[in-house]
PDB file with SEQRES, HELIX, SHEET and CRYST1 records, atoms N, CA, C and O in Angstrom:
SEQRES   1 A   78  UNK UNK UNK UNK UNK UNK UNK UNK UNK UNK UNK UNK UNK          
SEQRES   2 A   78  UNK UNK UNK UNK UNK UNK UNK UNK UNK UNK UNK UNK UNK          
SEQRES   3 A   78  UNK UNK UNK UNK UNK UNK UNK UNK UNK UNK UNK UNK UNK          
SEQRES   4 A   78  UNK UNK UNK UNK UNK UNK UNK UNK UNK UNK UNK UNK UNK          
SEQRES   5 A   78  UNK UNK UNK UNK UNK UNK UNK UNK UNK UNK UNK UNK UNK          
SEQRES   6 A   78  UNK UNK UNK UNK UNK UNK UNK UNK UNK UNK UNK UNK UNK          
HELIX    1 AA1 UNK A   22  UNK A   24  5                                   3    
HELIX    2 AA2 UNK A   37  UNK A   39  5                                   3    
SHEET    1 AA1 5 UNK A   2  UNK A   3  0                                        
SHEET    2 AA1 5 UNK A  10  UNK A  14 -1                                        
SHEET    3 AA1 5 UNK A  29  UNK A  33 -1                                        
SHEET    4 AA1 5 UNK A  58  UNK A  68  1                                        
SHEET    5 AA1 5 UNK A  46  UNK A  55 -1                                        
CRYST1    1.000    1.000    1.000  90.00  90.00  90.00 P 1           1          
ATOM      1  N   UNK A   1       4.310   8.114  -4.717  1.00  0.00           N  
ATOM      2  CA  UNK A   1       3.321   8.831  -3.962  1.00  0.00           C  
ATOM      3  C   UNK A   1       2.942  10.085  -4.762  1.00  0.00           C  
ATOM      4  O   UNK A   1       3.654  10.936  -5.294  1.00  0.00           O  
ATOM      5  N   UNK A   2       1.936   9.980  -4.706  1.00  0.00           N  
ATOM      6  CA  UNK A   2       1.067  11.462  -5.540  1.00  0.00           C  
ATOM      7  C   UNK A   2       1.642  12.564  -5.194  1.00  0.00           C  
ATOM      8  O   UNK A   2       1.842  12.603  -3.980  1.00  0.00           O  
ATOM      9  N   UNK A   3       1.996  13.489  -5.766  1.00  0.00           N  
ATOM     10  CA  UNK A   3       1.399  15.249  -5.085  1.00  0.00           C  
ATOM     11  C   UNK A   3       1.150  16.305  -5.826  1.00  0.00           C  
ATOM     12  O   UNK A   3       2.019  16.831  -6.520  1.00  0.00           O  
ATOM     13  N   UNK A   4      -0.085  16.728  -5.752  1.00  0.00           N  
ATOM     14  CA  UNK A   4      -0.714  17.371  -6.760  1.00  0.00           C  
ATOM     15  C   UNK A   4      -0.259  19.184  -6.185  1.00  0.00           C  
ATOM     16  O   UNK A   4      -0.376  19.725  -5.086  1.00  0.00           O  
ATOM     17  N   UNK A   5       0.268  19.684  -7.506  1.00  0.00           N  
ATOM     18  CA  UNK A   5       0.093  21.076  -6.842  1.00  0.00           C  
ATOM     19  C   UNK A   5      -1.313  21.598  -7.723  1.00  0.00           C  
ATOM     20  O   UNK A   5      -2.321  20.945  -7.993  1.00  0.00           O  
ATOM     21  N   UNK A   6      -0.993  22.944  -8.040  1.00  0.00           N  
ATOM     22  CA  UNK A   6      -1.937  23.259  -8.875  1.00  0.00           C  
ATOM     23  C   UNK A   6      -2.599  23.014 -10.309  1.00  0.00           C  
ATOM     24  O   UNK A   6      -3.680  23.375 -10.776  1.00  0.00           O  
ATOM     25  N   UNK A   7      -1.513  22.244 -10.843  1.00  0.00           N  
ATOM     26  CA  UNK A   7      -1.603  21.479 -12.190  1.00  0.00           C  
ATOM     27  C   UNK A   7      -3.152  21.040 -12.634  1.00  0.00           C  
ATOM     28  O   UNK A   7      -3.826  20.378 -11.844  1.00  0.00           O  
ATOM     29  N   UNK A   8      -3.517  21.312 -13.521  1.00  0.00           N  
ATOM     30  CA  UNK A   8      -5.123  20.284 -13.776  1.00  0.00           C  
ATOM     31  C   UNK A   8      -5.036  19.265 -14.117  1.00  0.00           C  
ATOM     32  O   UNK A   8      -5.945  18.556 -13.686  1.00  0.00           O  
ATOM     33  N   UNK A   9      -3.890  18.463 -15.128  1.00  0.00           N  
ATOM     34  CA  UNK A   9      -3.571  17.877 -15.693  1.00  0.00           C  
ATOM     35  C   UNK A   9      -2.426  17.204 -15.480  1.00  0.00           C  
ATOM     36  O   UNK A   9      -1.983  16.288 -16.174  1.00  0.00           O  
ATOM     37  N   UNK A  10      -1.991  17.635 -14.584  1.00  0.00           N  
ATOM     38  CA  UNK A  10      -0.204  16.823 -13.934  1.00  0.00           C  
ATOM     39  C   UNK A  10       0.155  16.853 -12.737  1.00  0.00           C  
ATOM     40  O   UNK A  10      -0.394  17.773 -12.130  1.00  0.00           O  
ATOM     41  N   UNK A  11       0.795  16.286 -12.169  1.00  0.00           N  
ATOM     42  CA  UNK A  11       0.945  16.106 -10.744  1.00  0.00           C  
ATOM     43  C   UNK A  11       2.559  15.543 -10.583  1.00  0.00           C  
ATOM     44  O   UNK A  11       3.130  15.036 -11.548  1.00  0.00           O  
ATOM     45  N   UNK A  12       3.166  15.681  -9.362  1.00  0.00           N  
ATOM     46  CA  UNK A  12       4.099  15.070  -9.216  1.00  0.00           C  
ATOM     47  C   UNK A  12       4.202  13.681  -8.509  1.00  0.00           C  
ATOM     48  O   UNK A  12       3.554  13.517  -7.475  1.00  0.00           O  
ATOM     49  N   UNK A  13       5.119  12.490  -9.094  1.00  0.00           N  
ATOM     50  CA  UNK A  13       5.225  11.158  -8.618  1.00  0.00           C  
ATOM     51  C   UNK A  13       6.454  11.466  -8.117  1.00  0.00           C  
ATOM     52  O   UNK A  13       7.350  11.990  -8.779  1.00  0.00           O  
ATOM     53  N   UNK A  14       6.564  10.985  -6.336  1.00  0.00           N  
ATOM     54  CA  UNK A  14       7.000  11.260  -5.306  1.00  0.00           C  
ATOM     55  C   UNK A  14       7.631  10.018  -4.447  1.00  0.00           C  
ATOM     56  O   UNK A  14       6.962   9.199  -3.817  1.00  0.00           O  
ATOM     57  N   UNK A  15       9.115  10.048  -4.558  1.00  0.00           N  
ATOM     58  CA  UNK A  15       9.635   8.817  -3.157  1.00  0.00           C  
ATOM     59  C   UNK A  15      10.802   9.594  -2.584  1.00  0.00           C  
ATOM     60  O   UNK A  15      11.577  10.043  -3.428  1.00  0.00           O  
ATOM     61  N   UNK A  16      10.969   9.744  -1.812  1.00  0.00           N  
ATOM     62  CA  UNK A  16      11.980  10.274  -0.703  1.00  0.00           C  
ATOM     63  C   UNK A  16      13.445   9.311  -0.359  1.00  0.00           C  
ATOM     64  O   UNK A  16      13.479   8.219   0.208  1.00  0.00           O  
ATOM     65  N   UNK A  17      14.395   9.970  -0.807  1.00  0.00           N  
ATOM     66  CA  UNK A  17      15.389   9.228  -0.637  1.00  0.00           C  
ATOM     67  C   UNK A  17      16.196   9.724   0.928  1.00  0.00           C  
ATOM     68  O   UNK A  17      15.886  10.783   1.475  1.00  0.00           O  
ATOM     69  N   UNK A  18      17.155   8.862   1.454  1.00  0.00           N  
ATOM     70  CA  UNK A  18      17.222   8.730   2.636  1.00  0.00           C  
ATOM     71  C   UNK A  18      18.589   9.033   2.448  1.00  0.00           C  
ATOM     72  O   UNK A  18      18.648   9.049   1.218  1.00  0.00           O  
ATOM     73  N   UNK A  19      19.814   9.302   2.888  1.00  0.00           N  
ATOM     74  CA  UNK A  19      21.173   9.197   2.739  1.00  0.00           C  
ATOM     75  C   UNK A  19      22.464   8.942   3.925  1.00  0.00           C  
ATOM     76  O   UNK A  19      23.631   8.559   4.004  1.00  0.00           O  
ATOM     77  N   UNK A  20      21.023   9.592   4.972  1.00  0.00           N  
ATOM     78  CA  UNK A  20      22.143   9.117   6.313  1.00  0.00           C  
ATOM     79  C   UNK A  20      20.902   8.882   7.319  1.00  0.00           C  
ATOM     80  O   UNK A  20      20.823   7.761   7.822  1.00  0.00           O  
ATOM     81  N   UNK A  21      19.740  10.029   7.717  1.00  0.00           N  
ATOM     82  CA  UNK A  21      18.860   9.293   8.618  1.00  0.00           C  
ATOM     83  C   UNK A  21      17.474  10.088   8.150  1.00  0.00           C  
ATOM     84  O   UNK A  21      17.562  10.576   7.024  1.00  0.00           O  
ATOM     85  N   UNK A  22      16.421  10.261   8.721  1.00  0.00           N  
ATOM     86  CA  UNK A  22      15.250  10.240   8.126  1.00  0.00           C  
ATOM     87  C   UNK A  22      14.887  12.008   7.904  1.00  0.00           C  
ATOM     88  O   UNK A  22      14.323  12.595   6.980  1.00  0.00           O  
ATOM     89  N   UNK A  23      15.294  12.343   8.776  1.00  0.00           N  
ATOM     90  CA  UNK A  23      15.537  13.752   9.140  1.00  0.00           C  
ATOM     91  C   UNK A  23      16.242  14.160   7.855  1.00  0.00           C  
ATOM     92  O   UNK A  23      15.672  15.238   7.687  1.00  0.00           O  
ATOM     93  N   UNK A  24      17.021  14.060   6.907  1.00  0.00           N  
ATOM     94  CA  UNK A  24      17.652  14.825   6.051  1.00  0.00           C  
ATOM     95  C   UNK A  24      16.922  14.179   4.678  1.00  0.00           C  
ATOM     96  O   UNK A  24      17.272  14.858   3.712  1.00  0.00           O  
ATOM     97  N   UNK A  25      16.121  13.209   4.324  1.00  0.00           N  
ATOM     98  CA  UNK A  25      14.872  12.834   3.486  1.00  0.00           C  
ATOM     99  C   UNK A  25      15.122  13.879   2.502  1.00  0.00           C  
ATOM    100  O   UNK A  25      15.433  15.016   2.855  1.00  0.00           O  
ATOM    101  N   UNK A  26      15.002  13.550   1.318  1.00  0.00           N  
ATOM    102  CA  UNK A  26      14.565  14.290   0.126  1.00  0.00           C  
ATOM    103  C   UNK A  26      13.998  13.808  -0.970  1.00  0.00           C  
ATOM    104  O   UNK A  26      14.371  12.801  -1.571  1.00  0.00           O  
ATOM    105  N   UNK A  27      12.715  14.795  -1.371  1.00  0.00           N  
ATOM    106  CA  UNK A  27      11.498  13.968  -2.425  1.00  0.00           C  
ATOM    107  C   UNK A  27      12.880  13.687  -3.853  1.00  0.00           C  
ATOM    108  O   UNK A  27      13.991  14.217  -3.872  1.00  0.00           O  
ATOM    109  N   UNK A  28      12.410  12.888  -4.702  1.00  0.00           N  
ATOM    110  CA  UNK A  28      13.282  12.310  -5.802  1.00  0.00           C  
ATOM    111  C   UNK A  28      11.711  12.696  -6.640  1.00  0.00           C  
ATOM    112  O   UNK A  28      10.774  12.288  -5.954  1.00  0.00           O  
ATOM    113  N   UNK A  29      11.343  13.239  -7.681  1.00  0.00           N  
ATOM    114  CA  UNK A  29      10.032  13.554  -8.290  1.00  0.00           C  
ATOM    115  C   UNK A  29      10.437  13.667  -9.970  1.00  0.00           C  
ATOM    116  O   UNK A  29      11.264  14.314 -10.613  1.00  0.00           O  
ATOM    117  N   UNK A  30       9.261  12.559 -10.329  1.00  0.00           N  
ATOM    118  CA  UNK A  30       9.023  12.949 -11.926  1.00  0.00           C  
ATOM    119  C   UNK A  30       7.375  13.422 -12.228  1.00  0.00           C  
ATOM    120  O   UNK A  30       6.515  13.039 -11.434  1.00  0.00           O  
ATOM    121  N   UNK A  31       7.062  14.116 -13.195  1.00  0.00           N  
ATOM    122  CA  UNK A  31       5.795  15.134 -13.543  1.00  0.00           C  
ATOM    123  C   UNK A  31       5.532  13.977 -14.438  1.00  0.00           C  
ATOM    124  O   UNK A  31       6.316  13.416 -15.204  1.00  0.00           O  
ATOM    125  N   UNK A  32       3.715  13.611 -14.089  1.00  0.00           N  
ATOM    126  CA  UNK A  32       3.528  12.871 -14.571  1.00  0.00           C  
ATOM    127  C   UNK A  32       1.967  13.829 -15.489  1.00  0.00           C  
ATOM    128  O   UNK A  32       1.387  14.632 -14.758  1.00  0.00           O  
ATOM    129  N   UNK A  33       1.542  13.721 -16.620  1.00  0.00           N  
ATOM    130  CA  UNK A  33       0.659  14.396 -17.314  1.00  0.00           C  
ATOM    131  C   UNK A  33      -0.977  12.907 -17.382  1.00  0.00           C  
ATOM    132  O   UNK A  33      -0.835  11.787 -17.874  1.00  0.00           O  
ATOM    133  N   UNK A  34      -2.147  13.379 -16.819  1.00  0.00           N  
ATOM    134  CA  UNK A  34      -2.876  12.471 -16.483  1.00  0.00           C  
ATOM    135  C   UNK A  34      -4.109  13.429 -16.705  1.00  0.00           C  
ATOM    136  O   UNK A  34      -3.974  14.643 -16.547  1.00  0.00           O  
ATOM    137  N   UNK A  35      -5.430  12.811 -17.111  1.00  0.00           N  
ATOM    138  CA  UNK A  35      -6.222  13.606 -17.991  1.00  0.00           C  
ATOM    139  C   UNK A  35      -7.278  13.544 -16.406  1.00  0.00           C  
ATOM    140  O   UNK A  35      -7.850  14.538 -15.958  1.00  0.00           O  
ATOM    141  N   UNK A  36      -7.337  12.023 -15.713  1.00  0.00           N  
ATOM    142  CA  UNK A  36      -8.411  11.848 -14.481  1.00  0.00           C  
ATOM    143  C   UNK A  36      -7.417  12.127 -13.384  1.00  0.00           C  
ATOM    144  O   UNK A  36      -7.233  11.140 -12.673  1.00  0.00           O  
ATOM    145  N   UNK A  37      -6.567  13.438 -12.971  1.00  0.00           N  
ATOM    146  CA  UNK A  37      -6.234  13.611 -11.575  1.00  0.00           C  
ATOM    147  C   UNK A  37      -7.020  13.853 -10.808  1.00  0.00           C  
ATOM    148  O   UNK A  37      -6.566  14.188  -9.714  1.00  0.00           O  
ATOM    149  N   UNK A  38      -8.693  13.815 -10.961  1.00  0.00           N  
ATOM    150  CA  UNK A  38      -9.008  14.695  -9.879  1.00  0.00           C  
ATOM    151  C   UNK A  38      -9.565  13.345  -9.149  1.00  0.00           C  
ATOM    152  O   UNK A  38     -10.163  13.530  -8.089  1.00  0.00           O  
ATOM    153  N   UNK A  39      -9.410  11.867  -9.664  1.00  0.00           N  
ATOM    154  CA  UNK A  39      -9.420  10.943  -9.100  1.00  0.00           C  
ATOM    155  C   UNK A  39      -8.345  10.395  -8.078  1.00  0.00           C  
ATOM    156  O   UNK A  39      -8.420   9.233  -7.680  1.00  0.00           O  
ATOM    157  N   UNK A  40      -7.401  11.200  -7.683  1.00  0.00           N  
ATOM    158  CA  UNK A  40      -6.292  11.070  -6.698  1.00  0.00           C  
ATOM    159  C   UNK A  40      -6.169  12.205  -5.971  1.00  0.00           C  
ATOM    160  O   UNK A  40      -6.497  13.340  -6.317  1.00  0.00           O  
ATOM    161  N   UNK A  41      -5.580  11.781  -4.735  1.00  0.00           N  
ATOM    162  CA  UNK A  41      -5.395  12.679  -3.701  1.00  0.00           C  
ATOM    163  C   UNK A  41      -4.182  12.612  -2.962  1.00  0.00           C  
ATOM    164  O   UNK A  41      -3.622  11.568  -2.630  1.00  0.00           O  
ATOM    165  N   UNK A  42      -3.734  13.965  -2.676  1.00  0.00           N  
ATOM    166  CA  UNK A  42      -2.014  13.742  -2.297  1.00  0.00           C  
ATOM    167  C   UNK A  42      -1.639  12.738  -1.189  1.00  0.00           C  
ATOM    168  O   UNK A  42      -2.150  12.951  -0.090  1.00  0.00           O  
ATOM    169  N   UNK A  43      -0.897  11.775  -1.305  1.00  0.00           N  
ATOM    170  CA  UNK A  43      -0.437  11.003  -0.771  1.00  0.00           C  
ATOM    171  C   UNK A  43      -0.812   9.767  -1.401  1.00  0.00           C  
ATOM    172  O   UNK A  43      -0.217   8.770  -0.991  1.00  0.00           O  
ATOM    173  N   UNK A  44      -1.499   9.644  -2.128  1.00  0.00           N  
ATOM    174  CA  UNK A  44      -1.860   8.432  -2.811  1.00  0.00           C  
ATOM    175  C   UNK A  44      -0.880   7.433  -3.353  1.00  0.00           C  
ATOM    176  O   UNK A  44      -0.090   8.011  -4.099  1.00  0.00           O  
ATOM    177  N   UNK A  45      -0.646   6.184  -3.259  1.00  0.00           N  
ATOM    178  CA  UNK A  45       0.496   5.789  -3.842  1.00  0.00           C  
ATOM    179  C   UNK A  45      -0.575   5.278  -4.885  1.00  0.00           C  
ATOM    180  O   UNK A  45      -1.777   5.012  -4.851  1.00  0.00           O  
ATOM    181  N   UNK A  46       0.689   5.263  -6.071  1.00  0.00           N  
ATOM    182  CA  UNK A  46      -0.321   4.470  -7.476  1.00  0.00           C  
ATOM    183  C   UNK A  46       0.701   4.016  -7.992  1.00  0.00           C  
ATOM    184  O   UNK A  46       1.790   4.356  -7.527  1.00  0.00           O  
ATOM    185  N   UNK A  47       0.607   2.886  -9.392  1.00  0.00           N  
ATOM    186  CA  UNK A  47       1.340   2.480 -10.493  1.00  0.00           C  
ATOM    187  C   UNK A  47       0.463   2.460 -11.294  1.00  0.00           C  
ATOM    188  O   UNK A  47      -0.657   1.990 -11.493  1.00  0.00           O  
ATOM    189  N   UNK A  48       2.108   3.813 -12.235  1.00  0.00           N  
ATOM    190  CA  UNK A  48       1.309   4.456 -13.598  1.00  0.00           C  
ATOM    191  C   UNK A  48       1.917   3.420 -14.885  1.00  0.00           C  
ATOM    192  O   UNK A  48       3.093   3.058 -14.870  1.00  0.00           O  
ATOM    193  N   UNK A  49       0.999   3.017 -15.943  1.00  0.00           N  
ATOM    194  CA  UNK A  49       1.212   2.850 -16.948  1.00  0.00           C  
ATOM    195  C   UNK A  49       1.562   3.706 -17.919  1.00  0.00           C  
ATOM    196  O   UNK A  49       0.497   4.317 -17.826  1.00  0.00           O  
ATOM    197  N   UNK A  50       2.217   4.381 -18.910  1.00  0.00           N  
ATOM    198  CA  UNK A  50       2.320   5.257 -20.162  1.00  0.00           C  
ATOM    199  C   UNK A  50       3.290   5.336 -21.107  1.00  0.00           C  
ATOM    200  O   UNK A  50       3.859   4.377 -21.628  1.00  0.00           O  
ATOM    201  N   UNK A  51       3.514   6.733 -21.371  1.00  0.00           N  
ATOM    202  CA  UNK A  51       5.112   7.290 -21.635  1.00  0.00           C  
ATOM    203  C   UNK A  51       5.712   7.934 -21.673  1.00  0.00           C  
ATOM    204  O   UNK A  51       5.314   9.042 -21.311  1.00  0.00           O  
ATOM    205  N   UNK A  52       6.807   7.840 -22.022  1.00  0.00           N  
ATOM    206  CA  UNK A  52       7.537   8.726 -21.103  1.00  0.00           C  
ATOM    207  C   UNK A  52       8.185   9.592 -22.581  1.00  0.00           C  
ATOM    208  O   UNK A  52       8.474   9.181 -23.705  1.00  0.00           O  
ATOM    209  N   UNK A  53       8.239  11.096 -21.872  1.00  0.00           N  
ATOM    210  CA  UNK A  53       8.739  11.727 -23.522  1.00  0.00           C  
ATOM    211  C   UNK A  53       9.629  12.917 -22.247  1.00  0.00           C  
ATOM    212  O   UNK A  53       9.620  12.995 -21.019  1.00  0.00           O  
ATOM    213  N   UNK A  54      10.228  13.586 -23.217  1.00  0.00           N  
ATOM    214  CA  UNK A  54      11.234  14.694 -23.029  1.00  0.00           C  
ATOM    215  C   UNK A  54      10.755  16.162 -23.409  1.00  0.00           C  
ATOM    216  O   UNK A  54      10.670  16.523 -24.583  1.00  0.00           O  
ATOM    217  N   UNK A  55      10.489  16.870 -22.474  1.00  0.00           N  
ATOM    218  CA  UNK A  55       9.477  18.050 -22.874  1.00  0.00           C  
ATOM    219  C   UNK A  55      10.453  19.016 -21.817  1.00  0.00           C  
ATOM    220  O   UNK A  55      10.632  18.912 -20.603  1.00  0.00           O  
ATOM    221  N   UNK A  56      11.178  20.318 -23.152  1.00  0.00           N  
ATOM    222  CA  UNK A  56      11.950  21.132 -22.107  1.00  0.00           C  
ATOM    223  C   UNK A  56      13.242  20.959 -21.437  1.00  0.00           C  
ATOM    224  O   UNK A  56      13.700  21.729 -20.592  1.00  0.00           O  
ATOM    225  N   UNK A  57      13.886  19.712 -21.950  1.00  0.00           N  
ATOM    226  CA  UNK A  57      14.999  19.216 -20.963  1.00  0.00           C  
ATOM    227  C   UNK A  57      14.115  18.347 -19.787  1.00  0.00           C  
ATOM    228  O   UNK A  57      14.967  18.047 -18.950  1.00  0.00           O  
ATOM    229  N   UNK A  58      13.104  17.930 -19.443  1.00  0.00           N  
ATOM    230  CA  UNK A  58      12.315  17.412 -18.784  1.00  0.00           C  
ATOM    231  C   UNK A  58      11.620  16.332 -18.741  1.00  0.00           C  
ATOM    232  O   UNK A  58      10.459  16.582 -19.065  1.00  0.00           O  
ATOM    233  N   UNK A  59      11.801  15.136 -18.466  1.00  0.00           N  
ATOM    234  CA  UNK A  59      11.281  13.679 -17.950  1.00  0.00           C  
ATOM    235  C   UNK A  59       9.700  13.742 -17.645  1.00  0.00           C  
ATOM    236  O   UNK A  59       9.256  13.917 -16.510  1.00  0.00           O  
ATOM    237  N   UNK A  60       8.975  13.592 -18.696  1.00  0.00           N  
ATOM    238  CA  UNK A  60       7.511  13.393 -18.093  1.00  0.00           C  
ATOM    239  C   UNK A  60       7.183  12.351 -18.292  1.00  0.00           C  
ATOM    240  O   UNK A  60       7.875  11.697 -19.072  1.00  0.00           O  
ATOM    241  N   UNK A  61       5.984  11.722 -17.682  1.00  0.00           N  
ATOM    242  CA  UNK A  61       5.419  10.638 -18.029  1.00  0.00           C  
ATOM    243  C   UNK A  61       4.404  10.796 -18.195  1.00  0.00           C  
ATOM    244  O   UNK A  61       3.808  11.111 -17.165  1.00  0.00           O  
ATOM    245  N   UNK A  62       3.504  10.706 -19.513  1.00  0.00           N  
ATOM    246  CA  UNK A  62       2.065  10.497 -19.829  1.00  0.00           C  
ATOM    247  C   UNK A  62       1.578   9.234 -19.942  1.00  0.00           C  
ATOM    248  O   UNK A  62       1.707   8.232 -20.646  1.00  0.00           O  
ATOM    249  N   UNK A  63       0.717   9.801 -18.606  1.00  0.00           N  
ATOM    250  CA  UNK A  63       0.136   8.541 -17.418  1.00  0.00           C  
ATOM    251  C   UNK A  63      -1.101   8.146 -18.355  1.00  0.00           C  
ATOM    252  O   UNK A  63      -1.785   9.093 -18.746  1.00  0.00           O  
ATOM    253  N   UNK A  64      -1.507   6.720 -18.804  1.00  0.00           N  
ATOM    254  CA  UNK A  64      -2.464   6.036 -19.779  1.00  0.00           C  
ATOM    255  C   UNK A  64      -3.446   5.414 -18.778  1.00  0.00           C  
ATOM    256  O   UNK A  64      -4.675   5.425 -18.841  1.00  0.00           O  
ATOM    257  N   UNK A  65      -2.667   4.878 -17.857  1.00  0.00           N  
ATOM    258  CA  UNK A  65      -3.877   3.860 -16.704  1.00  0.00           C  
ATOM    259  C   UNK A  65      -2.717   3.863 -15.606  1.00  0.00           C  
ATOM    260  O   UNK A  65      -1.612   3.322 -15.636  1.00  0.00           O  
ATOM    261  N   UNK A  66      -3.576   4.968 -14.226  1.00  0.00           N  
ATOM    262  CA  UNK A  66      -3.090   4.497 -13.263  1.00  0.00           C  
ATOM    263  C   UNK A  66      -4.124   3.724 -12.344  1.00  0.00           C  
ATOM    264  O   UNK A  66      -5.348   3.793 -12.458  1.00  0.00           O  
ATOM    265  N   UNK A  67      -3.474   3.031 -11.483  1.00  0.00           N  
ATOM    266  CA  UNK A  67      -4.259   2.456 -10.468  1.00  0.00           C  
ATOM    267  C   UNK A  67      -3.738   2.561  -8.992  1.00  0.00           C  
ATOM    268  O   UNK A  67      -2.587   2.190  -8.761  1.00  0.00           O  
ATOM    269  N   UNK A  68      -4.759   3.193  -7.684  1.00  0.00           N  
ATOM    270  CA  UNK A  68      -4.040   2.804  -6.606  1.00  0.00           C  
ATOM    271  C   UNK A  68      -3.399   1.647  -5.977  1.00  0.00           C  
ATOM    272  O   UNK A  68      -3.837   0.498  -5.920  1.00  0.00           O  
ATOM    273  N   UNK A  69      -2.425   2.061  -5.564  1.00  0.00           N  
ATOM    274  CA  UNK A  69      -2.026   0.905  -4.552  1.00  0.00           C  
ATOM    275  C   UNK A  69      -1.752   0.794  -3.351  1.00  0.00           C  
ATOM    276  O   UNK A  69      -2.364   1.685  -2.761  1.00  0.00           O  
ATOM    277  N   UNK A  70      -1.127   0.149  -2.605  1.00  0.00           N  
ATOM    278  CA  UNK A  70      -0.933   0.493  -0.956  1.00  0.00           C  
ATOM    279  C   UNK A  70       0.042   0.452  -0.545  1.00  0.00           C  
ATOM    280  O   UNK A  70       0.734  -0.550  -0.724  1.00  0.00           O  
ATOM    281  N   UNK A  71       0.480   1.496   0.154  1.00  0.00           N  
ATOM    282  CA  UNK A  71       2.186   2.158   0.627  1.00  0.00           C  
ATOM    283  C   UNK A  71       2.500   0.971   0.693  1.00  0.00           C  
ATOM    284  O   UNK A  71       1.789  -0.024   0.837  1.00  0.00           O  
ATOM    285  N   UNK A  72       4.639   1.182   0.485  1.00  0.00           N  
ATOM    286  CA  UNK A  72       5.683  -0.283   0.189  1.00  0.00           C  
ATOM    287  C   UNK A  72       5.019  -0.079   2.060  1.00  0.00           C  
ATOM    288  O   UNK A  72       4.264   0.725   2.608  1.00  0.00           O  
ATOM    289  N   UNK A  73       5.861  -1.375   2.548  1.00  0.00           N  
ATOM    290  CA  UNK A  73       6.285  -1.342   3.805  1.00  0.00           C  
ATOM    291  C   UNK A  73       7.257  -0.286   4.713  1.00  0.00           C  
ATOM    292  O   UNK A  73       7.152   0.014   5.903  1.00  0.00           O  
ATOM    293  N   UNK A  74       8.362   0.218   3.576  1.00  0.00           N  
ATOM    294  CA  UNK A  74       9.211   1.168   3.616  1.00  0.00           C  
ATOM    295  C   UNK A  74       9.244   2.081   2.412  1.00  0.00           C  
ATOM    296  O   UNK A  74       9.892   1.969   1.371  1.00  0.00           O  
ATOM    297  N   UNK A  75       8.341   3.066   2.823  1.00  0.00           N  
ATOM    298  CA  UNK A  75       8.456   4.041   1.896  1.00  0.00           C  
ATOM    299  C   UNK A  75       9.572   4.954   1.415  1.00  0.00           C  
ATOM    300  O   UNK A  75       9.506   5.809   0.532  1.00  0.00           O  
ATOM    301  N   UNK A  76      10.742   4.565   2.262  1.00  0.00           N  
ATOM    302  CA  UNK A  76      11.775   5.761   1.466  1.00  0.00           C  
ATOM    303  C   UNK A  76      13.185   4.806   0.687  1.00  0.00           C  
ATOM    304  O   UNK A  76      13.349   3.652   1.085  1.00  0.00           O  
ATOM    305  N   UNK A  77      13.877   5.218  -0.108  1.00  0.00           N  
ATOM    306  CA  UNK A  77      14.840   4.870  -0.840  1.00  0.00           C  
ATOM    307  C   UNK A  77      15.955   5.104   0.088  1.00  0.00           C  
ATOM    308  O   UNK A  77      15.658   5.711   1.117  1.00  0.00           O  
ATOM    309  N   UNK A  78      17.171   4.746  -0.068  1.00  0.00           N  
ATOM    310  CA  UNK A  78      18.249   4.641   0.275  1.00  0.00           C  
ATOM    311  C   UNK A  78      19.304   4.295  -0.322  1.00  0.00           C  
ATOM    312  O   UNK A  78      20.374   4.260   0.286  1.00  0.00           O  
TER     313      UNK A  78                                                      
END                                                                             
């Protein structure tokens, strides 16, 4: 799931992991670097194509082709 803060160029990719009930939820997020964000909007689910490099001690992914898609059935991890 999308969520854009102020970034022009990057946004965060977003799934919520679960551990005992829904109420204690926490986002799990990797920064993804994408040149067309202003073609997404927060909450958007997508699958990104790219790659992935190490910037900072930091996991990014430079996003090549994303495309929307439509929420799992169950959106959170566990």
């Amino acid at each position: 799931m999308v969520y854009k803060g102020e970034g022009k160029e990057k946004f965060m990719l977003i799934r919520f992991l679960i551990t005992c009930c829904a109420a204690d939820a926490i986002p799990l997020g990797v920064e993804v670097e994408y040149k067309n964000i202003e073609d997404l909007k927060n909450e958007d689910w997508v699958k990104i194509k790219g790659k992935v490099k190490i910037k900072d001690g930091k996991v990014i992914i430079c996003g090549e082709n994303i495309e929307k898609i439509q929420p799992p059935t169950n959106p959170y991890l566990y």
